[in-house]
SEDOLUM-84634 format. One line per 4 residues: number of its first residue (from 1); their letters; for each residue y, z, x of C-alpha. Coordinates in steps of 0.05 Angstrom, whole numbers, always signed. Example, Ala and Ser with C-alpha at 12.3 -4.5 7.8 and 13.67 -1.06 7.14 Angstrom:
REM SEDOLUM-84634
1) AS) -90 +156 +246 ~ -21 +143 +273
This chain:
REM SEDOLUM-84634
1) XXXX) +2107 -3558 -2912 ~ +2039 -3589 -2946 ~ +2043 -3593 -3024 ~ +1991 -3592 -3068
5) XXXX) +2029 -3593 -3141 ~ +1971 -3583 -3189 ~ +1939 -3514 -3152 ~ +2009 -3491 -3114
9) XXXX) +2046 -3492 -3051 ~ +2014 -3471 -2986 ~ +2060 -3435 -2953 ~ +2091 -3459 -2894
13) XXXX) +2076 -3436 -2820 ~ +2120 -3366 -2831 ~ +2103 -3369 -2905 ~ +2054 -3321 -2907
17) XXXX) +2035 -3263 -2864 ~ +1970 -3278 -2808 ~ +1923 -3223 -2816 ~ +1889 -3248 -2764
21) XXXX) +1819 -3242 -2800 ~ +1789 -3213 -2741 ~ +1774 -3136 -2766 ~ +1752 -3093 -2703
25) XXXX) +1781 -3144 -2655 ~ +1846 -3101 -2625 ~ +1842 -3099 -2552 ~ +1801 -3152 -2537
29) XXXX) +1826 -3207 -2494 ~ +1828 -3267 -2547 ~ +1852 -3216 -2607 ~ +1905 -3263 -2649
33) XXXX) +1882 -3334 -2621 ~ +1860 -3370 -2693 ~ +1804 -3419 -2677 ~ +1779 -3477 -2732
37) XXXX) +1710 -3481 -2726 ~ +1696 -3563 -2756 ~ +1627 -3559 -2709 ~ +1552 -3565 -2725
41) XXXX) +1483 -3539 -2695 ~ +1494 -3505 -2642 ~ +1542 -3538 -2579 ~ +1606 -3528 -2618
45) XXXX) +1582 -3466 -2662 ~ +1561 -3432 -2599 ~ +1629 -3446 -2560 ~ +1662 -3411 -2624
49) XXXX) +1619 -3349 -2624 ~ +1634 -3334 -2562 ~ +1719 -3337 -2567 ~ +1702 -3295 -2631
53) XXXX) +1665 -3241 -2593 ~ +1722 -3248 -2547 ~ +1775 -3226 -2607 ~ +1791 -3299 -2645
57) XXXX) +1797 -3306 -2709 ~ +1745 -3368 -2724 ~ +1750 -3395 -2785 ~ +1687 -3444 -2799
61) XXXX) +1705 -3498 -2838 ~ +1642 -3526 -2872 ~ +1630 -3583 -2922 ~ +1635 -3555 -2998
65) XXXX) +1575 -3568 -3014 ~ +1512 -3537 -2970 ~ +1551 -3514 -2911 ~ +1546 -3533 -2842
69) XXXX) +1485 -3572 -2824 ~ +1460 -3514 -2783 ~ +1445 -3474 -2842 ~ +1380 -3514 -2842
73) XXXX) +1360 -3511 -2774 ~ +1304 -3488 -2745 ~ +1243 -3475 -2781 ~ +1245 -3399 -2785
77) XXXX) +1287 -3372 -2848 ~ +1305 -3294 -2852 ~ +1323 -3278 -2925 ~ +1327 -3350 -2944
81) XXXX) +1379 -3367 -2883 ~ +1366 -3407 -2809 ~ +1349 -3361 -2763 ~ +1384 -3402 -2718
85) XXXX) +1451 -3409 -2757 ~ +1452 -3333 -2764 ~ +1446 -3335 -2686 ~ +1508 -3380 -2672
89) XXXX) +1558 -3363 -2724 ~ +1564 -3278 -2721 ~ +1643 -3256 -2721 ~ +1670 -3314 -2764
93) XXXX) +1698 -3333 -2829 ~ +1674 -3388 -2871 ~ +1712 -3433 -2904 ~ +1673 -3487 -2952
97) XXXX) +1727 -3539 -2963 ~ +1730 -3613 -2982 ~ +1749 -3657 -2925 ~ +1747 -3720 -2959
101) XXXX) +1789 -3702 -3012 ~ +1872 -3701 -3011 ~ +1875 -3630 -3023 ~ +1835 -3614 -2980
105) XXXX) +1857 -3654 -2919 ~ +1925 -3616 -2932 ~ +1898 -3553 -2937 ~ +1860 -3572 -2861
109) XXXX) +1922 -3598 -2829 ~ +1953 -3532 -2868 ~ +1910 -3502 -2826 ~ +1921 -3535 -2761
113) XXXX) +1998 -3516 -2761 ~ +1975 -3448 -2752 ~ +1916 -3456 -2707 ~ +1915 -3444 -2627
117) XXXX) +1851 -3478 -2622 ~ +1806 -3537 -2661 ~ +1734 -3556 -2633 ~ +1696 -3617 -2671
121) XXXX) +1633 -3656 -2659 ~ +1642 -3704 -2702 ~ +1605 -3768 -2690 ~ +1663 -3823 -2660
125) XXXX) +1718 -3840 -2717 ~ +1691 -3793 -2770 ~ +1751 -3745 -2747 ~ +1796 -3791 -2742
129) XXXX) +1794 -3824 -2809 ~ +1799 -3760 -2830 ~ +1867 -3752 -2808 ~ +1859 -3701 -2756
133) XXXX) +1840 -3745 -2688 ~ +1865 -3714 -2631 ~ +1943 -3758 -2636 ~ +1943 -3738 -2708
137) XXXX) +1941 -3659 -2685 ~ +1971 -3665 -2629 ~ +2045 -3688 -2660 ~ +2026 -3636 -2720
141) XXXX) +2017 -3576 -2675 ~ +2036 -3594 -2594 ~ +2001 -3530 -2573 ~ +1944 -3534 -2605
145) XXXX) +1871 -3533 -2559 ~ +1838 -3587 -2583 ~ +1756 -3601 -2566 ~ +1710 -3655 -2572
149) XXXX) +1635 -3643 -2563 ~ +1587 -3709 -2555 ~ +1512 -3714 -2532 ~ +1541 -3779 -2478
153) XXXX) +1614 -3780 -2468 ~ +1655 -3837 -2448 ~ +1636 -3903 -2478 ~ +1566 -3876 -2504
157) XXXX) +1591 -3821 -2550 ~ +1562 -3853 -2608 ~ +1490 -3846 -2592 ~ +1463 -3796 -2624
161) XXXX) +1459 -3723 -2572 ~ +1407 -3675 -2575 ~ +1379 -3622 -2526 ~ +1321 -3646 -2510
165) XXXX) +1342 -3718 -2497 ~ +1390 -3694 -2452 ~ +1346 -3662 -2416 ~ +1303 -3724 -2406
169) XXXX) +1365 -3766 -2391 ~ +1394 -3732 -2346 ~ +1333 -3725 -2293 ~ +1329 -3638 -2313
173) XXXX) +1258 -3647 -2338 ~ +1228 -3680 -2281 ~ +1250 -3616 -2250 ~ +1206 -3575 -2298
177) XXXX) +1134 -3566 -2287 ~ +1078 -3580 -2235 ~ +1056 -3637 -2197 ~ +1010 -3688 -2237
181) XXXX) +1029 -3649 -2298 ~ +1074 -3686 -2349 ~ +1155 -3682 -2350 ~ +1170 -3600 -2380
185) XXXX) +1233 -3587 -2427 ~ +1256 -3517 -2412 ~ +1243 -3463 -2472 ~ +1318 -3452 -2486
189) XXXX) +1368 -3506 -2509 ~ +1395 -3503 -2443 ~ +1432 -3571 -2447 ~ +1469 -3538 -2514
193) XXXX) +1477 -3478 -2482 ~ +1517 -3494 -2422 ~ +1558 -3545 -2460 ~ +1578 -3486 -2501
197) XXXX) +1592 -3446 -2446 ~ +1631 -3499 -2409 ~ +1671 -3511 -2474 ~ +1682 -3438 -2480
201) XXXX) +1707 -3429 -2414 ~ +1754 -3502 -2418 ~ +1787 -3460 -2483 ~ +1805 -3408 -2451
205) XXXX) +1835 -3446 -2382 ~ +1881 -3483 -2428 ~ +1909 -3422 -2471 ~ +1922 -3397 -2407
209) XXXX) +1963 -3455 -2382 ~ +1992 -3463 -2451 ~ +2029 -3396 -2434 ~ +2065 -3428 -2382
213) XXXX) +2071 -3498 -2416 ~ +2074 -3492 -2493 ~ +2025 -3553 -2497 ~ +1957 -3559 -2514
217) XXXX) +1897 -3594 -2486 ~ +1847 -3640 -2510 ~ +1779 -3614 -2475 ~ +1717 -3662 -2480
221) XXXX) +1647 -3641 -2465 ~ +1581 -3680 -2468 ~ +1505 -3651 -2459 ~ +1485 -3703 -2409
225) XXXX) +1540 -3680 -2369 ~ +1524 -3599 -2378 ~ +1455 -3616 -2361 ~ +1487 -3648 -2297
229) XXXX) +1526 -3596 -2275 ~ +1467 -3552 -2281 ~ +1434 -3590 -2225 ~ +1495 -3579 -2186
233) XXXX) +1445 -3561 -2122 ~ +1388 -3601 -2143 ~ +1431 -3666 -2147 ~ +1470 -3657 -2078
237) XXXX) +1408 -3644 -2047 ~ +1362 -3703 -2071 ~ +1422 -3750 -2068 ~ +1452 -3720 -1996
241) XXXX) +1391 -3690 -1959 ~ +1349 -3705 -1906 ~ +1276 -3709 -1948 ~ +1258 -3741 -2004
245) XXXX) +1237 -3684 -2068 ~ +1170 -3679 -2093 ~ +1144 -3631 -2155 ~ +1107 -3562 -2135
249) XXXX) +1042 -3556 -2154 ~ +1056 -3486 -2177 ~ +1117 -3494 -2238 ~ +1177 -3483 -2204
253) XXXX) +1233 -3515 -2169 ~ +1214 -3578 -2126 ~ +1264 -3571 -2083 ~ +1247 -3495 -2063
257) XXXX) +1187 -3482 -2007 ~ +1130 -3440 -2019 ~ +1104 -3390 -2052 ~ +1161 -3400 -2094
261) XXXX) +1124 -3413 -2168 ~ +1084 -3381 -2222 ~ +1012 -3358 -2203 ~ +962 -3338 -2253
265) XXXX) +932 -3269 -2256 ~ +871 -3243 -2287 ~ +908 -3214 -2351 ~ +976 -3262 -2340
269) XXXX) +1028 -3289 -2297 ~ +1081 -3271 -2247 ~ +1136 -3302 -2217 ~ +1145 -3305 -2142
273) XXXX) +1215 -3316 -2117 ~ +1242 -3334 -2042 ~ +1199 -3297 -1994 ~ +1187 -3298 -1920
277) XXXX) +1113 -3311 -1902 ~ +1111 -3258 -1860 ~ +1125 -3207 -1919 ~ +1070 -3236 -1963
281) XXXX) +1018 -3246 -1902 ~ +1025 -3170 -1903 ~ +1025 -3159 -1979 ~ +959 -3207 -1986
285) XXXX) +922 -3180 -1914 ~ +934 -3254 -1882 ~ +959 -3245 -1816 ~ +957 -3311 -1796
289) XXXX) +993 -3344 -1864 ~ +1061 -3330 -1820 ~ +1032 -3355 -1763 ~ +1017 -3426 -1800
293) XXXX) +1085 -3429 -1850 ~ +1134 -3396 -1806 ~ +1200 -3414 -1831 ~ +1225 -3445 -1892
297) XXXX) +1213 -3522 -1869 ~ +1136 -3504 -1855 ~ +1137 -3473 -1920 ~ +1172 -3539 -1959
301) XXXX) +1117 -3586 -1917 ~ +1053 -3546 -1924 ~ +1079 -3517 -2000 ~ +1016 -3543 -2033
305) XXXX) +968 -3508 -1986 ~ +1012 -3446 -1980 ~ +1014 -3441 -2064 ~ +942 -3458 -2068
309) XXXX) +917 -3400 -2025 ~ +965 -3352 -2056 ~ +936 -3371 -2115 ~ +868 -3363 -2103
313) XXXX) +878 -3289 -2074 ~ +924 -3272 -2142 ~ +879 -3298 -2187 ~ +818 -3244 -2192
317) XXXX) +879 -3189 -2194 ~ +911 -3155 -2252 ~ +988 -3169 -2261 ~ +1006 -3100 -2253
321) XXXX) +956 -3099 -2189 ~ +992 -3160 -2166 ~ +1063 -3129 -2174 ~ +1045 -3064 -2139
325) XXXX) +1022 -3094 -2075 ~ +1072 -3151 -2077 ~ +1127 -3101 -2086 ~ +1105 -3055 -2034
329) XXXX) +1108 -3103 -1989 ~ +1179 -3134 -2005 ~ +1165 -3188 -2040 ~ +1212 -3206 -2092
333) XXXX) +1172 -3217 -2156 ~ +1166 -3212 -2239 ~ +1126 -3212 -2290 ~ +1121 -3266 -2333
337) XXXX) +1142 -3242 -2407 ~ +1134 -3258 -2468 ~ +1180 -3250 -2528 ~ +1150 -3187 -2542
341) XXXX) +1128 -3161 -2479 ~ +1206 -3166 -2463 ~ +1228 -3127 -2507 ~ +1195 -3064 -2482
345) XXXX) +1198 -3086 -2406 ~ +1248 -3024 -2376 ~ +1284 -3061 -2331 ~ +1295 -3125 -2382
349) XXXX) +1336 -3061 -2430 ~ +1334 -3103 -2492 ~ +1354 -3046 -2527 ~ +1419 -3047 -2495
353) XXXX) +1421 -3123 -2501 ~ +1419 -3132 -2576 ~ +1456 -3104 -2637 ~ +1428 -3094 -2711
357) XXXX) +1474 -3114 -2761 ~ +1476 -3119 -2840 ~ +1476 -3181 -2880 ~ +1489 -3189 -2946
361) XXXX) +1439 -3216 -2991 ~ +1387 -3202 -2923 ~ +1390 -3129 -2892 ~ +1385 -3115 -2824
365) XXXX) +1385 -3170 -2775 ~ +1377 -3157 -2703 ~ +1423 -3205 -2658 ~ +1430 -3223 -2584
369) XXXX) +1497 -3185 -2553 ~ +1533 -3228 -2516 ~ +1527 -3209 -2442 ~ +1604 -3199 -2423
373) XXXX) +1627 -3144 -2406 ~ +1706 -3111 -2423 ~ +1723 -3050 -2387 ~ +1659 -3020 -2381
377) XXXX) +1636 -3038 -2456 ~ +1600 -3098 -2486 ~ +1634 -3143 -2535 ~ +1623 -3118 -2610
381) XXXX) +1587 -3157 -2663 ~ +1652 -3147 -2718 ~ +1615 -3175 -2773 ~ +1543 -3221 -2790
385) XXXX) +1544 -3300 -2798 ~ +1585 -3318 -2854 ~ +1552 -3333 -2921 ~ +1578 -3407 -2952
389) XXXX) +1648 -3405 -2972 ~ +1648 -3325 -2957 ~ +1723 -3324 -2938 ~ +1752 -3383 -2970
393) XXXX) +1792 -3339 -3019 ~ +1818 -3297 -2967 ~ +1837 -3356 -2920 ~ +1871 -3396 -2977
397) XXXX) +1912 -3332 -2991 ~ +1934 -3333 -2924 ~ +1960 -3399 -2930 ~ +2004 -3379 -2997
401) XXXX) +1942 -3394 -3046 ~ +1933 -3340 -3101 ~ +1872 -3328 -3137 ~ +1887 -3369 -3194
405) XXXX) +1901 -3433 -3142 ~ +1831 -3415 -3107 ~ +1796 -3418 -3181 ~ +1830 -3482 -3196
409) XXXX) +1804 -3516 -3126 ~ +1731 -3493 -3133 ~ +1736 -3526 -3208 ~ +1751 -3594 -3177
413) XXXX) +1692 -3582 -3124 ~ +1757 -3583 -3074 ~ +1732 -3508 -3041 ~ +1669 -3467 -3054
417) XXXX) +1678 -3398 -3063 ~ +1642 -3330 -3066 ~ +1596 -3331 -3006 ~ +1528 -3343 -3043
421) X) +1473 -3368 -2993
């Protein structure tokens, strides 16, 4: 049982009754799993969205003053928040509490008794001296899921991790681009995003085992690594195959033979996928193209030839043109889109991809659905991101901690309360 004398007793693990905090979540497949949310930016947020679409309850724990760091992210603001924040942190509660205080370390490890799962990103040692490094937790709660997000891993997981250094690291840009163009970061944080994913996915493995066990895990994942694993087939076959890679002169793949790319039209671009030769001589009247590129290893060898006269007979053609004939003739093609042109493109169905919700303080914001799937439906989005300190009332209260204890901690600066932005 944690004491703190001067604002009351927190009660202990069967003290109070769990509400869960998850309204709307019944019947989905993490409903009753309580997740602390000590994560920044967007790895660790991310990973927590997704296990509270899935049902958790995640409770965001954020520093008492200003929030999480994400909350300045980005440079686009809607109604005075991060566009990007409000992106990674729908379906939670927030919690603005004062780690390096006394009270508020016992109100964490409070916390952590009654958790299933805890994912930090901490630089090295800042969770530690904290008191809640992963031996600390472990002997306070044995089944808690414990995760550790780092740009590096291993013996580099002080240097500092971003996307788009992993993506330079770790070889992912060279992929990106043409030839004699310079290195190309993707759009997306994609080094963030499959971290997230990967971290998401670890969660879930071990509250599976845990059924069987009673013990949690501790689950580490780096960018560098996610950006790895990403190149799964790129890196086996550069480092196992039989040819040495070279970039496209179309953007694309190196490692994929022609007419594989992006082509310019006269209004655009489209995207041509895997195609035999002999289905695009047809589409493009070039009966001998199949003859000179018959199979895929003619195709690799003579790419920059092959993409070059594709190019040359797309170019003076409208996209839609382009598409029509391509399509006719089986060629597996796209459009290229842009943010806008996606979201009336009928087979992209953005209006069945994305949910409008209402924020306090900001109106209606329109968010990304996430793209599971349960029995037929897609996941709900229960509520918007959490203003700062929104639900620290109502999560000290389920800890023991009336009103009056709550007003007495955001006096000392211990907790924020109230949920202003």
């Amino acid at each position: 049982m944690s004491m703190i004398s001067q604002y009351g007793t927190l009660a202990g693990a069967d003290g109070a009754p769990d509400t869960n905090g998850a309204p709307g979540s019944d019947g989905l497949p993490l409903h009753g799993v309580r997740v602390l949310d000590l994560s920044h930016m967007m790895q660790g947020p991310w990973a927590t969205e997704m296990l509270a679409d899935l049902g958790a309850d995640v409770i965001k724990v954020e520093h008492v003053r200003g929030g999480e760091r994400g909350r300045e992210s980005g440079t686009t603001r809607i109604g005075g928040h991060s566009a990007f924040y409000l992106a990674m942190n729908r379906n939670k509660r927030s919690l603005a509490l004062d780690l390096k205080s006394e009270a508020g370390i016992a109100i964490a490890r409070d916390l952590v008794a009654r958790a299933d799962v805890l994912v930090q990103n901490f630089r090295p040692g800042v969770i530690g001296r904290l008191g809640l490094g992963w031996d600390e937790v472990h002997a306070l709660n044995p089944g808690l899921v414990y995760c550790s997000g780092s740009g590096y891993g291993g013996d580099e997981a002080d240097r500092p991790g971003q996307d788009l250094l992993a993506q330079a690291r770790s070889g992912a840009m060279w992929l990106t681009g043409q030839h004699g163009g310079p290195p190309s970061p993707a759009g997306p944080f994609i080094a963030d995003a499959h971290a997230a994913s990967m971290l998401a996915l670890g969660v879930c493995a071990a509250l599976f085992e845990r059924t069987r066990t009673g013990v949690g895990r501790h689950l580490e994942i780096d960018l560098v690594g996610s950006m790895l694993h990403q190149m799964t087939q790129e890196l086996v076959s550069h480092h196992n195959g039989d040819r040495s890679s070279r970039r496209s002169p179309s953007p694309s793949n190196p490692f994929m033979e022609g007419p594989y790319g992006v082509y310019a039209t006269s209004d655009g671009w489209i995207a041509i996928s895997m195609c035999p030769t002999a289905d695009l001589a047809r589409a493009l009247g070039l009966p001998d193209l199949h003859e000179r590129f018959p199979d895929k290893a003619a195709a690799l060898e003579g790419r920059d030839d092959l993409v070059a006269e594709v190019g040359a007979l797309l170019a003076p053609r409208t996209t839609a043109e382009a598409l029509a004939v391509l399509e006719a003739n089986g060629v597996w093609c796209a459009p290229v889109n842009d943010l806008d042109t996606m979201a009336t493109d009928p087979v992209v169905g953005w209006a069945g991809r994305h949910a409008r919700v209402t924020h306090p303080g900001i109106g209606p914001v329109d968010l990304v659905l996430n793209p599971l799937s349960v029995d037929g439906h897609r996941l709900p989005v229960r509520r918007p991101a959490p203003r700062h300190g929104e639900h620290s009332a109502e999560v000290l209260a389920e800890l023991g901690l009336d009103a009056g204890d709550a007003e007495r901690l955001a006096r000392d600066g211990i907790v924020h309360l109230g949920g202003a932005a």
